[in-house]
PDB file as gemmi writes it, atoms N, CA and C in Angstrom:
CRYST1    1.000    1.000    1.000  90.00  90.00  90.00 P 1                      
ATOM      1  N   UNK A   1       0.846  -1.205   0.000  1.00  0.00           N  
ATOM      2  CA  UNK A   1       0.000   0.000   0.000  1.00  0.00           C  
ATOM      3  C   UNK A   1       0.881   1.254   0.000  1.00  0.00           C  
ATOM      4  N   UNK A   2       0.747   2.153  -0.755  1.00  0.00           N  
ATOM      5  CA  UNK A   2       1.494   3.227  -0.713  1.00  0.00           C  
ATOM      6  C   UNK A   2       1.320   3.863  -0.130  1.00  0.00           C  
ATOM      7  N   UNK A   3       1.907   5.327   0.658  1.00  0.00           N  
ATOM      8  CA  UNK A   3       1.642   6.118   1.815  1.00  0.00           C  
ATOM      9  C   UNK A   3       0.386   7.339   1.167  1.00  0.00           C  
ATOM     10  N   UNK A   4       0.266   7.718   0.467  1.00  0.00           N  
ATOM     11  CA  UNK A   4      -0.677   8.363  -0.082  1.00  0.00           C  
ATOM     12  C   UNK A   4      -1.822   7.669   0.178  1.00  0.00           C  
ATOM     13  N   UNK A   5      -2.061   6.429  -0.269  1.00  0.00           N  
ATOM     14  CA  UNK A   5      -3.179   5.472  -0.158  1.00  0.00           C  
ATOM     15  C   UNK A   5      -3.976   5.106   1.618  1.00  0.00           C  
ATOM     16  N   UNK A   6      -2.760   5.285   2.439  1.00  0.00           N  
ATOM     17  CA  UNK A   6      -3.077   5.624   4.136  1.00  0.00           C  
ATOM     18  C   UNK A   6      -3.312   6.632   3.990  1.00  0.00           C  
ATOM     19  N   UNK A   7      -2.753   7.760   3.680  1.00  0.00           N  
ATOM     20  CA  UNK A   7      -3.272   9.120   4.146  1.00  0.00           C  
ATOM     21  C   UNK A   7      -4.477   9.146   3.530  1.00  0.00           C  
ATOM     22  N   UNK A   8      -4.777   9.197   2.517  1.00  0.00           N  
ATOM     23  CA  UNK A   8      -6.771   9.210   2.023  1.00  0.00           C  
ATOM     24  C   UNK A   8      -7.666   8.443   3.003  1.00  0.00           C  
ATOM     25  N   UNK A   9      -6.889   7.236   3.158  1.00  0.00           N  
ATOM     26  CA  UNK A   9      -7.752   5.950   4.166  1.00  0.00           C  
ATOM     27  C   UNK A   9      -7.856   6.654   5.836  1.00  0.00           C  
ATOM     28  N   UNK A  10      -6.992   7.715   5.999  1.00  0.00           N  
ATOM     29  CA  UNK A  10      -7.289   8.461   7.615  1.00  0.00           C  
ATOM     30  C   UNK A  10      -8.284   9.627   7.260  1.00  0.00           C  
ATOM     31  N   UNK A  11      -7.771  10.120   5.939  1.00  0.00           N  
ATOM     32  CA  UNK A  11      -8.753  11.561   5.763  1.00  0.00           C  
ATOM     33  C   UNK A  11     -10.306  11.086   5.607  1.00  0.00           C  
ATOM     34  N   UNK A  12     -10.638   9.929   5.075  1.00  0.00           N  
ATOM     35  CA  UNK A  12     -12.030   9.111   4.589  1.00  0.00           C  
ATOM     36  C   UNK A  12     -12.123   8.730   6.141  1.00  0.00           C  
ATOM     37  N   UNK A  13     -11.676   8.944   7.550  1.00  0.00           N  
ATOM     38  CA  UNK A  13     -12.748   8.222   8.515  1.00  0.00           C  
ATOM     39  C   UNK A  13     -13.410   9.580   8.682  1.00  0.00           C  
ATOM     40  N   UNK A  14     -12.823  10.851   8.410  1.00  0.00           N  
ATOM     41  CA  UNK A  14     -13.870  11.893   8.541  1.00  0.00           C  
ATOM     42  C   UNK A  14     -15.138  12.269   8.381  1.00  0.00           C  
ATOM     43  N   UNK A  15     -16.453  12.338   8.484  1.00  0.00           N  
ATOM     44  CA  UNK A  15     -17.434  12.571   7.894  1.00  0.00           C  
ATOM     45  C   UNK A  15     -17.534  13.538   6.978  1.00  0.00           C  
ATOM     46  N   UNK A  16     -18.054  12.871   5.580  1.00  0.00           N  
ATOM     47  CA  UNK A  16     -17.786  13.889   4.634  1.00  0.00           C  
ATOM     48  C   UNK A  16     -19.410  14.938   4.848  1.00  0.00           C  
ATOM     49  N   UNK A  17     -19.137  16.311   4.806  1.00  0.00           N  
ATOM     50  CA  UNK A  17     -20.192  17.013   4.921  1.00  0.00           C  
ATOM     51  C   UNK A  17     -21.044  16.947   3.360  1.00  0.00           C  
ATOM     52  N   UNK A  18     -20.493  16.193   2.234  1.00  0.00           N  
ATOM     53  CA  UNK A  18     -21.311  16.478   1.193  1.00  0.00           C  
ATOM     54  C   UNK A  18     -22.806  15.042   1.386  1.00  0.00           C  
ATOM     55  N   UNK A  19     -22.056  14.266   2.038  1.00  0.00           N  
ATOM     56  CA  UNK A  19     -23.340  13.196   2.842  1.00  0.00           C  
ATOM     57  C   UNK A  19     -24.115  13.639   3.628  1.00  0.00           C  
ATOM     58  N   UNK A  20     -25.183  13.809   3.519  1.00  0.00           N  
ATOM     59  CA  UNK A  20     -25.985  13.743   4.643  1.00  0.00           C  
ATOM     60  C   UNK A  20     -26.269  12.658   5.952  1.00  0.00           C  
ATOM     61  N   UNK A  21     -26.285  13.176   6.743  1.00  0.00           N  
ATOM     62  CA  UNK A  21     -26.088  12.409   7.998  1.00  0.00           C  
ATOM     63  C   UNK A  21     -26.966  11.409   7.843  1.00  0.00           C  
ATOM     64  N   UNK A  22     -28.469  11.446   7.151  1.00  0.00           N  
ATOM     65  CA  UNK A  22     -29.449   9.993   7.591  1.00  0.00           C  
ATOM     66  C   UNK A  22     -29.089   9.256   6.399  1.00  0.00           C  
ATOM     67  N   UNK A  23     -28.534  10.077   5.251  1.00  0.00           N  
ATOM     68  CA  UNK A  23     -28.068   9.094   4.272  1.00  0.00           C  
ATOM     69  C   UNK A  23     -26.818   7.877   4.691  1.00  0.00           C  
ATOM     70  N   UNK A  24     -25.887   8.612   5.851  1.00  0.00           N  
ATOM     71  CA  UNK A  24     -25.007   7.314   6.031  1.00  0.00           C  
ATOM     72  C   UNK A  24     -25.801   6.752   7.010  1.00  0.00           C  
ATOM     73  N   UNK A  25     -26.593   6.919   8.015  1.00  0.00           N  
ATOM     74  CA  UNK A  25     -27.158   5.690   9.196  1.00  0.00           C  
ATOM     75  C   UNK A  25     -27.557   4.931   7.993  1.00  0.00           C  
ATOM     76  N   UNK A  26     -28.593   5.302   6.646  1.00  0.00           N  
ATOM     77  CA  UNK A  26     -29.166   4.442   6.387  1.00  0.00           C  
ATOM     78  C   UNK A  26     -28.273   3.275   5.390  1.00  0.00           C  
ATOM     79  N   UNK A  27     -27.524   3.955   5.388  1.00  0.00           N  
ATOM     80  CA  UNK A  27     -26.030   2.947   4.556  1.00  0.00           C  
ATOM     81  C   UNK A  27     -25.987   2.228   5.444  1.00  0.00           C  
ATOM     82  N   UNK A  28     -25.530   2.186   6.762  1.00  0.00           N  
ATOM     83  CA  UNK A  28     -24.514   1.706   7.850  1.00  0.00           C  
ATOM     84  C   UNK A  28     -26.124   0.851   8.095  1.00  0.00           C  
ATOM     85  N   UNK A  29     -26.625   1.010   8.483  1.00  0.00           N  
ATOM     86  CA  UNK A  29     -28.152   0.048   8.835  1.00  0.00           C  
ATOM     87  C   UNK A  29     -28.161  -1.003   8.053  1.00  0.00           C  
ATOM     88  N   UNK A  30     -28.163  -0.668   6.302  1.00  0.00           N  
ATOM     89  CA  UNK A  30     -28.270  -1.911   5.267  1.00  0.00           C  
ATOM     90  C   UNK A  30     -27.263  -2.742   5.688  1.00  0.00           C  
ATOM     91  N   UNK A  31     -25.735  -2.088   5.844  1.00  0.00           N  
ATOM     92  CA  UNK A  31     -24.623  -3.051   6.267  1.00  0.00           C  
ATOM     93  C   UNK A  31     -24.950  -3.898   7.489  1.00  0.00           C  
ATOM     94  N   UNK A  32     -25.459  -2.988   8.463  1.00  0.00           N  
ATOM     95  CA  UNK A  32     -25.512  -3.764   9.502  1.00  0.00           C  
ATOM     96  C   UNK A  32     -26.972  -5.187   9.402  1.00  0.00           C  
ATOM     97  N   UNK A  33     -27.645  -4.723   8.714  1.00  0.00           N  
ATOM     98  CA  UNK A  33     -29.198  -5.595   8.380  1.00  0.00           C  
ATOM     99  C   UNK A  33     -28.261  -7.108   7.652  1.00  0.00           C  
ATOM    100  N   UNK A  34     -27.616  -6.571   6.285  1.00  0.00           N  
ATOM    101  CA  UNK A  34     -26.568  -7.864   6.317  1.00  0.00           C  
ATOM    102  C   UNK A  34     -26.311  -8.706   6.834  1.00  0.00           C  
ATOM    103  N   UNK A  35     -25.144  -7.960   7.991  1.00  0.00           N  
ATOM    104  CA  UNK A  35     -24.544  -8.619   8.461  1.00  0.00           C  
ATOM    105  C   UNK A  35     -25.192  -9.984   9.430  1.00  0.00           C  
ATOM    106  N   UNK A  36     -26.611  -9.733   9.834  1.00  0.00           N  
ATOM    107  CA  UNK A  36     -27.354 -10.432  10.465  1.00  0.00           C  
ATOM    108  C   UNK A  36     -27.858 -11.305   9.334  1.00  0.00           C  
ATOM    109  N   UNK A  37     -27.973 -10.930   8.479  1.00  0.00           N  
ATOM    110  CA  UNK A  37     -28.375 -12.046   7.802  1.00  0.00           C  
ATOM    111  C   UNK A  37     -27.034 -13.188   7.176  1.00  0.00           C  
ATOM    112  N   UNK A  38     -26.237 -12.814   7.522  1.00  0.00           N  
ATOM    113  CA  UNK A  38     -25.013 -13.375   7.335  1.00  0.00           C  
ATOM    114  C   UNK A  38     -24.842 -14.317   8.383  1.00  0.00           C  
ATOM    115  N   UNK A  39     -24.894 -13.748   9.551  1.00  0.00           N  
ATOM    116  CA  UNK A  39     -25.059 -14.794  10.912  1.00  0.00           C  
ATOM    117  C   UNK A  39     -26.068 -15.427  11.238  1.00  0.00           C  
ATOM    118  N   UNK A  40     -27.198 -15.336  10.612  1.00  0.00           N  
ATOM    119  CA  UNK A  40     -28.497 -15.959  10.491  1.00  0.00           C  
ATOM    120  C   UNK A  40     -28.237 -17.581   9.796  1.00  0.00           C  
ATOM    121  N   UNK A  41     -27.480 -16.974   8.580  1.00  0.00           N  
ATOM    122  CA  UNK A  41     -27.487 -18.230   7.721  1.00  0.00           C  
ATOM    123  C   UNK A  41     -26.703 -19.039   8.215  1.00  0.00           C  
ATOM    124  N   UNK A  42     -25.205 -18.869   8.788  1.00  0.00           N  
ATOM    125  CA  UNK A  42     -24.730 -19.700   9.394  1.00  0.00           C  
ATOM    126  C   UNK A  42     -24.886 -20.636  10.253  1.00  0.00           C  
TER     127      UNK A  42                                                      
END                                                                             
């Protein structure tokens, strides 16, 4: 991984202000809805 490629990957845990805030819960919700269905199936 190149060092440029970390530095974007620290600047991206920032919240980007061009997202709207319920637009990422509702991202992070689908991921998380997944993930249960992931451990469901198992």
């Amino acid at each position: 991984m190149k060092e440029k490629d970390v530095k974007s990957k620290k600047n991206s845990r920032k919240p980007k202000p061009a997202m709207p805030v319920q637009k990422a819960i509702e991202i992070s919700m689908k991921q998380f809805a997944k993930e249960l269905e992931y451990l469901k199936d198992r």
